[in-house]
Backbone as CSV, one residue per row, in Angstrom:
resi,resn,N_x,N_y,N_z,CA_x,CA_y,CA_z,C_x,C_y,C_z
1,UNK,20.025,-0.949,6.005,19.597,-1.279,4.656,18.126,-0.906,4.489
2,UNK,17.904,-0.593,3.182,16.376,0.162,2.758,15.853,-0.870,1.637
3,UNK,14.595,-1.193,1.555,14.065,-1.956,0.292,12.814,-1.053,0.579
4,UNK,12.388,-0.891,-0.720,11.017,-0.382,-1.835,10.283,-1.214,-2.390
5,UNK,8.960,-0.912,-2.288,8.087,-1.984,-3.091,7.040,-0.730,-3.423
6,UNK,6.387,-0.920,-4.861,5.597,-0.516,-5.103,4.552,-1.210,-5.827
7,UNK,3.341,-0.689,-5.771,2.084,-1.189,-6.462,1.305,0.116,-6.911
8,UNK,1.078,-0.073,-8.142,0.135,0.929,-9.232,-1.289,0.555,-9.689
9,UNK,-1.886,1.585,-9.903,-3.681,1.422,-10.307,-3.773,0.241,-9.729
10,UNK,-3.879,1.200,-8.172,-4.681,0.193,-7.146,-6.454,0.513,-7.134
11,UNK,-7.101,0.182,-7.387,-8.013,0.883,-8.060,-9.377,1.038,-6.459
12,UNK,-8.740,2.030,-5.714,-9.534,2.667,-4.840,-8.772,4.209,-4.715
13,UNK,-9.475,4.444,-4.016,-8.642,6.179,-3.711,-7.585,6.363,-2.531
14,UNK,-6.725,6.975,-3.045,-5.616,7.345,-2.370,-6.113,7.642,-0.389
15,UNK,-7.220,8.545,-0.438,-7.579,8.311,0.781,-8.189,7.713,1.475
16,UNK,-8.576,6.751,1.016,-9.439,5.775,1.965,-7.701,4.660,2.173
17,UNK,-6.773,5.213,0.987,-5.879,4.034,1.624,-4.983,4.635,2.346
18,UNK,-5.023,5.985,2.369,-3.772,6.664,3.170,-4.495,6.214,4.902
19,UNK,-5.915,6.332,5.403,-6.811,5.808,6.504,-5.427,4.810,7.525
20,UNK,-5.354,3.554,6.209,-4.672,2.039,6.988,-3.002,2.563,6.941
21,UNK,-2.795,2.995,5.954,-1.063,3.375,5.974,-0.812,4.230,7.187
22,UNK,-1.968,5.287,7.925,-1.688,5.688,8.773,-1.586,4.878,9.917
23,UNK,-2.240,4.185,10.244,-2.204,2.764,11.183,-0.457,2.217,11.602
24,UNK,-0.051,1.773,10.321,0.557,0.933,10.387,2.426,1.748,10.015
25,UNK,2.342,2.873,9.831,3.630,3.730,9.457,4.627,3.921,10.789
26,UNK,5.644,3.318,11.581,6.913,3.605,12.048,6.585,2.285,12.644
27,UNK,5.526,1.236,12.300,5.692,0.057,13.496,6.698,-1.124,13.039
28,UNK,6.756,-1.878,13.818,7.570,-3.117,13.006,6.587,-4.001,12.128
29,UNK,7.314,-4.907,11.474,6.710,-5.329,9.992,6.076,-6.731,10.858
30,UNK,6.211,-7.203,11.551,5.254,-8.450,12.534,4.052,-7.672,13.105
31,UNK,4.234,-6.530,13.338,2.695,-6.255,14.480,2.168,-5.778,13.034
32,UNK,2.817,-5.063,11.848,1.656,-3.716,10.917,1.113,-5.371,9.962
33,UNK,2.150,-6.401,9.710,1.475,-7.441,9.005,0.228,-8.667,9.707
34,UNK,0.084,-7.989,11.034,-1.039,-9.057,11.908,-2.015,-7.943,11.808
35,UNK,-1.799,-6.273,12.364,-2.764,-5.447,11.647,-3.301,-5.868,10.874
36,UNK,-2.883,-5.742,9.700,-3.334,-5.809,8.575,-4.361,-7.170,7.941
37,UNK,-3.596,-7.860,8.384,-4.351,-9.181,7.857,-5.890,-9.681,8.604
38,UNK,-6.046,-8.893,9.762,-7.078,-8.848,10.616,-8.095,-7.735,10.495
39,UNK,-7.575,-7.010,9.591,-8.553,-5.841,9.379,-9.264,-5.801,8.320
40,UNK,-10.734,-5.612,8.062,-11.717,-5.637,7.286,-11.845,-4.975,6.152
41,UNK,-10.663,-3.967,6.244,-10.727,-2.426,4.943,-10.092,-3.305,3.582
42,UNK,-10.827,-2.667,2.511,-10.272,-3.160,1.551,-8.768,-2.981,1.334
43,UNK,-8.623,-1.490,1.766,-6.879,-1.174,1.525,-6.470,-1.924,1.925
44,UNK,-5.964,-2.642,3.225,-5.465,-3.899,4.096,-5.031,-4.884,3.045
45,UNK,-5.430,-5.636,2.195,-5.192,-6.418,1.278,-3.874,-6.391,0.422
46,UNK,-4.126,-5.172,-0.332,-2.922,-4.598,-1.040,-1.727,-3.798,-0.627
47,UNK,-1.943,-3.723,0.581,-0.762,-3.218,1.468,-0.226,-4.163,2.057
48,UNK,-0.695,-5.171,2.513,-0.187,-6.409,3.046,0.890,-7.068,2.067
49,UNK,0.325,-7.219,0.957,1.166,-7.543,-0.025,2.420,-7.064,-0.095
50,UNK,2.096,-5.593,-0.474,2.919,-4.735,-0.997,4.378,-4.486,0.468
51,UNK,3.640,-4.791,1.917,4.818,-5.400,2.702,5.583,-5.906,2.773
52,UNK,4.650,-7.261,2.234,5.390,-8.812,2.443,6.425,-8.789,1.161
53,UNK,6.400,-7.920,-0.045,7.118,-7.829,-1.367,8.185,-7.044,-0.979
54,UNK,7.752,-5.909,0.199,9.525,-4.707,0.415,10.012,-5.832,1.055
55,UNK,9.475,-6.534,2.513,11.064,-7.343,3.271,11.159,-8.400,1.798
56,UNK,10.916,-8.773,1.188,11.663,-10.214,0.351,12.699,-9.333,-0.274
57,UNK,12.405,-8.565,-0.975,12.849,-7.037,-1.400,14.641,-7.014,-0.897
58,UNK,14.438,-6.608,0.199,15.447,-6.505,1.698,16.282,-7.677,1.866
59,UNK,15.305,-8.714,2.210,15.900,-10.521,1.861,16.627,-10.822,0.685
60,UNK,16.478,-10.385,-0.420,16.738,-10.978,-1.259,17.989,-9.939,-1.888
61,UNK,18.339,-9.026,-1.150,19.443,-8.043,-1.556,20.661,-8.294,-0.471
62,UNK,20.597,-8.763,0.660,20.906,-9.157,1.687,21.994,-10.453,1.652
63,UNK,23.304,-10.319,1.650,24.011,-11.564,1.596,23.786,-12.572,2.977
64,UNK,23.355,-11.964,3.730,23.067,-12.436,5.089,21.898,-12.884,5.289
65,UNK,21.800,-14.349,4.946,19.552,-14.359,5.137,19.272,-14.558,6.114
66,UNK,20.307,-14.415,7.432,19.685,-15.232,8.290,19.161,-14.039,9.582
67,UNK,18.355,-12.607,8.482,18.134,-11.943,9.534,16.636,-12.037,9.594
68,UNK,16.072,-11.585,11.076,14.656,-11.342,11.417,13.477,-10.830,10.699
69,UNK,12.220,-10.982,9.593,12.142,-10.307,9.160,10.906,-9.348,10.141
70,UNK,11.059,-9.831,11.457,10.405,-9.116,12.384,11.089,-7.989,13.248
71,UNK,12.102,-7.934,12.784,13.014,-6.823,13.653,12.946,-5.522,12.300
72,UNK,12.527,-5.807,11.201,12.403,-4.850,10.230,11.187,-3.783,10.907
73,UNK,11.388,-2.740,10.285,10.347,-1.057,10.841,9.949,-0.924,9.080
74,UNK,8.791,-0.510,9.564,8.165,-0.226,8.353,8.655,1.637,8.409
75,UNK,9.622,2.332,7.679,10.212,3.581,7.615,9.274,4.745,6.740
76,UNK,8.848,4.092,5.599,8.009,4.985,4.731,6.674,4.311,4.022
77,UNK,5.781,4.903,3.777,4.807,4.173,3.316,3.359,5.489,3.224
78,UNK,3.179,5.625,2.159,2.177,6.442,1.222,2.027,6.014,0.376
79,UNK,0.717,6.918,-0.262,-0.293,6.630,-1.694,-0.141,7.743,-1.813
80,UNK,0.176,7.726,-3.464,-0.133,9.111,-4.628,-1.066,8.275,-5.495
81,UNK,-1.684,9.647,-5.992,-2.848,9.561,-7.163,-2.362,9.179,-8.143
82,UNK,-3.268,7.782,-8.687,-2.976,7.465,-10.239,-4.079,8.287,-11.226
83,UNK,-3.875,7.790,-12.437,-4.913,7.902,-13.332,-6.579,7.911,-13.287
84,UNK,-6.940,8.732,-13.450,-8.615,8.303,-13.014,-9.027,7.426,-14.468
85,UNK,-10.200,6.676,-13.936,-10.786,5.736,-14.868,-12.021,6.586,-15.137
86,UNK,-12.227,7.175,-16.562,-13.604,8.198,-16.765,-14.447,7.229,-17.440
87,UNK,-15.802,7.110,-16.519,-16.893,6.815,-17.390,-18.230,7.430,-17.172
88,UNK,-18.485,7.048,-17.951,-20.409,7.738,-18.127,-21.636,7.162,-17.623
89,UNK,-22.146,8.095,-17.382,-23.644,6.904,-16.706,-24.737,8.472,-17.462
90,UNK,-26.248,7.782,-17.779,-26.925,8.282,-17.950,-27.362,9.326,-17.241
91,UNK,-27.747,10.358,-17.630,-28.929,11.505,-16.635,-29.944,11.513,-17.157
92,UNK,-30.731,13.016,-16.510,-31.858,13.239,-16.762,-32.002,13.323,-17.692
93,UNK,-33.166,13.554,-18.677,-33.307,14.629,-19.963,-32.232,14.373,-20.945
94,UNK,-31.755,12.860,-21.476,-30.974,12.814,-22.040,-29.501,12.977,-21.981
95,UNK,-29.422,13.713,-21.024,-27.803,13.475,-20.822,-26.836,12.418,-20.263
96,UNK,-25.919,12.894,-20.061,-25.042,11.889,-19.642,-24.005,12.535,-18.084
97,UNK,-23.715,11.940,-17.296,-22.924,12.878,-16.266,-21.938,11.681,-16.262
98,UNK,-20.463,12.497,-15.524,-18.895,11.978,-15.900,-18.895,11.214,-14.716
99,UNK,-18.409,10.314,-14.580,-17.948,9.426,-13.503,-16.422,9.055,-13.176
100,UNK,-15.489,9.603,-12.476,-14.430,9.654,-12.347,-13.794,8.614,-11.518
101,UNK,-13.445,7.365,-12.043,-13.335,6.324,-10.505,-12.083,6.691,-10.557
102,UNK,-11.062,6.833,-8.928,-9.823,7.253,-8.871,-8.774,5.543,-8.623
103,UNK,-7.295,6.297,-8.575,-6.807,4.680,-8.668,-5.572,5.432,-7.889
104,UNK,-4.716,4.570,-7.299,-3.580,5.393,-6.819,-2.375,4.652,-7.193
105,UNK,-1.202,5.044,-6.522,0.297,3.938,-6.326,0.640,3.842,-4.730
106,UNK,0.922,2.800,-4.275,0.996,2.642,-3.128,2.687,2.758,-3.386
107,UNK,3.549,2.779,-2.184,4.895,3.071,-1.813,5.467,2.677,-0.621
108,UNK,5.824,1.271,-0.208,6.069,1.173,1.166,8.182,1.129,1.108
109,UNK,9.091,1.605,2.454,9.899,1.685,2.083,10.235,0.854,3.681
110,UNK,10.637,-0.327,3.480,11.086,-1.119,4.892,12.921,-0.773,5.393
111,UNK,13.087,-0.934,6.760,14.699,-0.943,6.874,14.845,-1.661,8.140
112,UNK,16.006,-1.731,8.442,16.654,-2.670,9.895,17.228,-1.554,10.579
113,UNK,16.973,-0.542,10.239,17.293,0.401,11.395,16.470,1.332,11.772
114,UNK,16.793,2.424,12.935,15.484,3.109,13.223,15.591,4.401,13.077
């Protein structure tokens, strides 16, 4: 069995969060969720989540609750680019220069098999 969770305009960049997804991609969902919760990066936060939301995900599709949710493998898990947030900040000589803050979608895909 497969469960999906996603999260949108996560509002950092796709690569500073692809960094922790690399960490934590083919391990089981007990060691990548103690990773995670112990690690200082901002990404860590919203991936943790976005974990703990695929197994309930899994749990909650599952006529059987009475499985491990530590025997689950984390199978897929990437960031694509969202929308950039454009704003302006002053320059020299009157102008203005563009400020592009980026945002992404996170994608984690959990299963009970390997």
């Amino acid at each position: 069995m497969k469960a999906k969770s996603i999260s949108k305009y996560i509002r950092q960049s796709p690569k500073k969060i692809r960094i922790v997804l690399d960490e934590i991609r083919g391990k089981r969902v007990g060691n990548a969720l103690d990773y995670l919760h112990f690690s200082p990066l901002k990404a860590s936060y919203v991936i943790e989540k976005t974990v703990r939301s695929a197994v309930a995900n899994l749990m909650q599709s599952i006529e059987d609750s009475n499985m491990d949710p530590d025997s689950l493998i984390i199978k897929e898990a990437f960031a694509d680019g969202g929308p950039f947030l454009k704003r302006f900040r002053a320059a020299s000589m009157g102008r203005i220069s563009r400020l592009n803050k980026p945002t992404s979608h996170l994608t984690i895909v959990v299963s009970d098999e390997l």
